[in-house]
N, C-alpha and C positions, 0 to 999 in steps of 0.2 A: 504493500500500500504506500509506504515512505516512497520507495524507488518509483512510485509511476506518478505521485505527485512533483519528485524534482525531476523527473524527466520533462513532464506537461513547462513544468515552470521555465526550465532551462530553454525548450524549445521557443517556448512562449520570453521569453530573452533575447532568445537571437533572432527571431524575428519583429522583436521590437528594434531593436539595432539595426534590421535589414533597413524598416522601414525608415525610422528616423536618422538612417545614416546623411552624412553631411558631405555635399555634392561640390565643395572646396571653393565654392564660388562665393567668397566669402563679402557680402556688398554694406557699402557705406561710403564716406568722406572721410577714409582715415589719413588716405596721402595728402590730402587737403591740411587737415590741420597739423602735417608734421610728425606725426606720431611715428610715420614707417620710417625714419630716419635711420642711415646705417648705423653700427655701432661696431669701435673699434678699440683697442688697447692700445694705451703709450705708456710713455713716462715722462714724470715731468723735469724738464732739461735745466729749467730758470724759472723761480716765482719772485718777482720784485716789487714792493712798495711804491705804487705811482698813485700821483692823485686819476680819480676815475675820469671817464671820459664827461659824465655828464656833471661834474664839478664845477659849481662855480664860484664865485668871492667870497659869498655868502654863505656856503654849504660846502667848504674844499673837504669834501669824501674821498678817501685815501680807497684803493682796488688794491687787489694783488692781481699782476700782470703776470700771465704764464706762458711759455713755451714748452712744448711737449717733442718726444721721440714718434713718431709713430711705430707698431710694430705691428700693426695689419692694416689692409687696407690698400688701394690703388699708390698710395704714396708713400708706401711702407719704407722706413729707412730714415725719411724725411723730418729734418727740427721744422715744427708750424708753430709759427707770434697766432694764436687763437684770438688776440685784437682785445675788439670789446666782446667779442661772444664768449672770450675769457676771465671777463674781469668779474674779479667775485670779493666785496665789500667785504676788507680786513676786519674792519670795527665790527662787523656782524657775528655774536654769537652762535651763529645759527650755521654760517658760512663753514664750506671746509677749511681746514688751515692746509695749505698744499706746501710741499717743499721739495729741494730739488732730492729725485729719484723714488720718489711717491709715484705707484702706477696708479693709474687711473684709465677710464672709459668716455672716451668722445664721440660724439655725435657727428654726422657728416651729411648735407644735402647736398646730394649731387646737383641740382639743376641750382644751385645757387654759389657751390664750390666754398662753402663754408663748413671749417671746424668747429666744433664749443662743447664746454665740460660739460659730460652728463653726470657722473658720481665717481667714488672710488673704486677700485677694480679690487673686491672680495671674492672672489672664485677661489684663488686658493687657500684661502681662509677655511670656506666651506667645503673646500674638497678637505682638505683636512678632518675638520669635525665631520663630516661624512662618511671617514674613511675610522675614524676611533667609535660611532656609528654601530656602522659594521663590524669593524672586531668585538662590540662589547658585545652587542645580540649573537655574535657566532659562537663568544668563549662560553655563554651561559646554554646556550639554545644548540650548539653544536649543529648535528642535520637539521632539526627543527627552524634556528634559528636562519640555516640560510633558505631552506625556502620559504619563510617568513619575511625574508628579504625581496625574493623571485616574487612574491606576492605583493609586495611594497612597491616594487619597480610592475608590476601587471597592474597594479590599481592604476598609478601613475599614466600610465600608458593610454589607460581606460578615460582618464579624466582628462587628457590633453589632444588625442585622437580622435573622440567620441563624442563628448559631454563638450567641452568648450566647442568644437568645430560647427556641431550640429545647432546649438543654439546660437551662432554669430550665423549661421544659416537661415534662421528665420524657424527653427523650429521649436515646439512648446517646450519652456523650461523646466517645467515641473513635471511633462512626459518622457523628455530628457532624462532628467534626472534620475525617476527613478526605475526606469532600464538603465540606465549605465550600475544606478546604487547596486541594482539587483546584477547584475556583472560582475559587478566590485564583488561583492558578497559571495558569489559562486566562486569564483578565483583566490579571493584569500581564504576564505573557510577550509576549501578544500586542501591548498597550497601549505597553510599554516599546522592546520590540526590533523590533516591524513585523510584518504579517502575512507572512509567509516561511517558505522550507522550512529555515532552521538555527533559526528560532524551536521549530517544528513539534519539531525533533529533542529542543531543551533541553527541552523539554513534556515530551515521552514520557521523556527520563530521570530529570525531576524527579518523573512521577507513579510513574514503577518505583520508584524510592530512595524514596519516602514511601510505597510499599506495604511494603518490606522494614524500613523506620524501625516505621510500625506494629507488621508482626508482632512484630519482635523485639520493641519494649516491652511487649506484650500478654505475648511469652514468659516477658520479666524479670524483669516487674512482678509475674508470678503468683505467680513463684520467689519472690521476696523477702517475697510477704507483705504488702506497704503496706497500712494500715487505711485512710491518704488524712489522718490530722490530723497533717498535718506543720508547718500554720499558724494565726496566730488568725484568719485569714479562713474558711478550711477548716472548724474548729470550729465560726465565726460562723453558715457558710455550713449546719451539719446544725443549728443551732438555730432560725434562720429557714426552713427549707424541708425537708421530708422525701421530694423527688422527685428530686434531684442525686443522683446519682455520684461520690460525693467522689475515691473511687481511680479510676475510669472519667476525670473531671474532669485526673486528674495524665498520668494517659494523653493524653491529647486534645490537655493544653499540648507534651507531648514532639513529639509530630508536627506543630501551627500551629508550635512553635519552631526547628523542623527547616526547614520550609519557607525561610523566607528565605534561609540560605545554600547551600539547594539550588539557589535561583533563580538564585545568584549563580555556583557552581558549575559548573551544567550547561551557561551561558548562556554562561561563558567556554570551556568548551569545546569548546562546538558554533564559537563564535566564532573560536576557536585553528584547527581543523581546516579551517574556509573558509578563513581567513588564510592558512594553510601553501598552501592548495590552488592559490590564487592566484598564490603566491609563487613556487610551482614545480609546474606541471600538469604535470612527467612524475611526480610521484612515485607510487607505487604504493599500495593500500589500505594494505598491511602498513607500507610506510614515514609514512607518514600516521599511523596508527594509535599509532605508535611514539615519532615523533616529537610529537605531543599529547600521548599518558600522560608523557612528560618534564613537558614542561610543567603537565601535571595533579598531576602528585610533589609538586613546588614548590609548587601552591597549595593542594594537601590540608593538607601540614604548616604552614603558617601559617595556616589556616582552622583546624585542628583547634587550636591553642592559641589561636587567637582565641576559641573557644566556650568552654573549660577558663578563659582570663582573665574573663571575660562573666559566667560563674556564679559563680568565686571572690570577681570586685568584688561582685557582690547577695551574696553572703554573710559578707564579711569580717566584718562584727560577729560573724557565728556562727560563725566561725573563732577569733576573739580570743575568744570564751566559752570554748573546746573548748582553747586551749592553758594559760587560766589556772585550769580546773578540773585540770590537768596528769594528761589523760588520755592513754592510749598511740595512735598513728594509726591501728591497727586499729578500739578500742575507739569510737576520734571517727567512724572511717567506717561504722559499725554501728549506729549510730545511724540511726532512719528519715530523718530531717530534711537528713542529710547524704548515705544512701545512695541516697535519690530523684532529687538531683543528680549524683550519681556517675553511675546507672544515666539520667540524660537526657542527660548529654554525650557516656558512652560509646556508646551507642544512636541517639545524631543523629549523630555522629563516625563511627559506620560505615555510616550512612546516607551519608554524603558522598563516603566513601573509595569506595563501592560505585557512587555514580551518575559518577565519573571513567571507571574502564574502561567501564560501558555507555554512557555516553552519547557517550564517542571512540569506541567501534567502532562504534556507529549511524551517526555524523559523519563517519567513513569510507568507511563504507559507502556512502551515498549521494552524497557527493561525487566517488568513482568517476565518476557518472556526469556528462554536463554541466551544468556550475554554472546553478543558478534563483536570479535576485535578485528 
């Protein structure tokens, strides 16, 4: 019965993916506003104290003037004076401070033959911590751990191939999403925990809880109203392209953002109710059942402020805006910007709560019978 519900699902997957695949014709005004500019690695050759170009008697604003190596790019090899598209306001705390042999990342329009700083060049920073990453999940997780990894890089894959393409495509984001989620889900579950019938079970409650995470935000979101510009990306996002879902788009993130700790959720539970099962084969469905939702109590409630912590940290600066405008906490939560968050943690947060009982009475259910490793 397991096996012929994730087969239907699986199939019913990849033909969501047939359909909603994205036909790479990706349409908007992005080269219009500069966005597709190339982007190249230097170094910087010389940063010097000059006053800026727009300085005047009144206002003598001091720049740092830069010149850069290049080391990709048409000009590769080449010292570029990056001008005024270089100059970046020393007095400014905010400003990088650059110095000579600082790598960094330039910007290039070809149709205007202009260079200018985009940021600092952290790639191998991150490949770094990427790569200690990696050793720490392989020295604990051993075979587990790397294809835990293979699952990390297939989700990846999933969300940049599939999930972004299709919806810069013009297709539904919350259809999108959750066929890729349910992609995401078959690939790491299986990839992580091994092909088995307690993987099987955490499946089916993780894709029940992201159909009930769905509907409800579909419900919420309608209720509330969201226009969808909660951010300047959002904004950016209806400037450059007139085929996104801005509020479909806020939907879409509620349920990929769901996903993860459903994986973690359902996997421990399924995992709980073998353990127990083992531990003591006389116990009965009901006792089983019983003794897991215990232990599912426990990790709900620390799951569920783990998420409530998780949005608060991305949002404390918007927090510390909202208490020194010394507005009332109704007046702060009424706000779209703050009630979009509200309505995605309480909506993933019942998504969680919800896939603990279904997916121990499944885990019970089936372990009734004799254990399949």
């Amino acid at each position: 019965m397991l096996s012929i519900a994730v087969v239907v699902l699986g199939f019913a997957t990849i033909a969501g993916m047939f359909l909603l695949r994205p036909t790479g014709d990706v349409r908007g005004r992005a080269a219009e506003t500069g966005i597709q500019s190339e982007r190249y690695k230097a170094t910087v050759t010389e940063a010097t104290r000059e006053l800026c170009s727009y300085a005047t008697s009144d206002n003598p604003r001091v720049c740092l003037r830069v010149k850069v190596s290049l080391k990709q790019g048409p000009d590769k090899g080449t010292v570029i004076d990056l001008g005024e598209s270089g100059e970046l306001p020393a007095e400014d705390p905010f400003a990088p401070k650059l110095e000579r042999g600082d790598d960094i990342i330039v910007g290039y329009e070809p149709a205007n033959d202009v260079y200018f700083y985009t940021d600092r060049d952290r790639r191998g920073t991150l490949l770094v911590l990427g790569a200690l990453f990696a050793v720490v999940v392989i020295a604990l997780g051993r075979w587990r751990g790397v294809t835990a990894l293979i699952a990390l890089g297939a989700s990846v894959a999933v969300l940049l191939q599939f999930i972004v393409p299709a919806v810069l495509d013009g297709r539904s984001p919350l259809l999108v999403a959750i066929v890729g989620s349910s992609a995401v889900a078959f690939i790491a579950l299986y990839l992580s925990t091994g092909f088995n019938t307690m993987t099987t079970v955490a499946l089916l409650g993780t894709l029940a809880a992201l159909a009930l995470t769905a509907l409800l935000g579909w419900a919420f979101f309608a209720a509330s109203r969201f226009t969808g510009a909660v951010s300047e990306e959002a904004s950016y996002l209806r400037i450059v392209t007139d085929v996104v879902d801005v509020r479909g788009l806020l939907l879409g993130g509620v349920v990929i953002g769901a996903l993860g700790a459903l994986d973690d959720m359902t996997v421990t539970q399924a995992s709980a109710v073998w353990e127990l099962r083992r531990a003591n084969p006389a116990l009965s469905r009901r006792d089983l059942f019983q003794s897991a939702l215990r232990i599912g109590r426990d990790h709900v409630g620390s799951t569920v402020n783990t998420l409530l912590l998780a949005y608060a940290g991305a949002s404390l600066p918007l927090m510390l805006l909202f208490v020194l405008s010394n507005q009332s906490l109704g007046t702060a939560a009424n706000s779209e910007i703050v009630a979009v968050e509200i309505v995605r943690t309480l909506v993933g947060s019942i998504g969680l709560v919800a896939a603990v009982p279904a997916t121990t009475w499944l885990a019970s259910w089936v372990v009734a019978e004799p254990i399949e490793t």
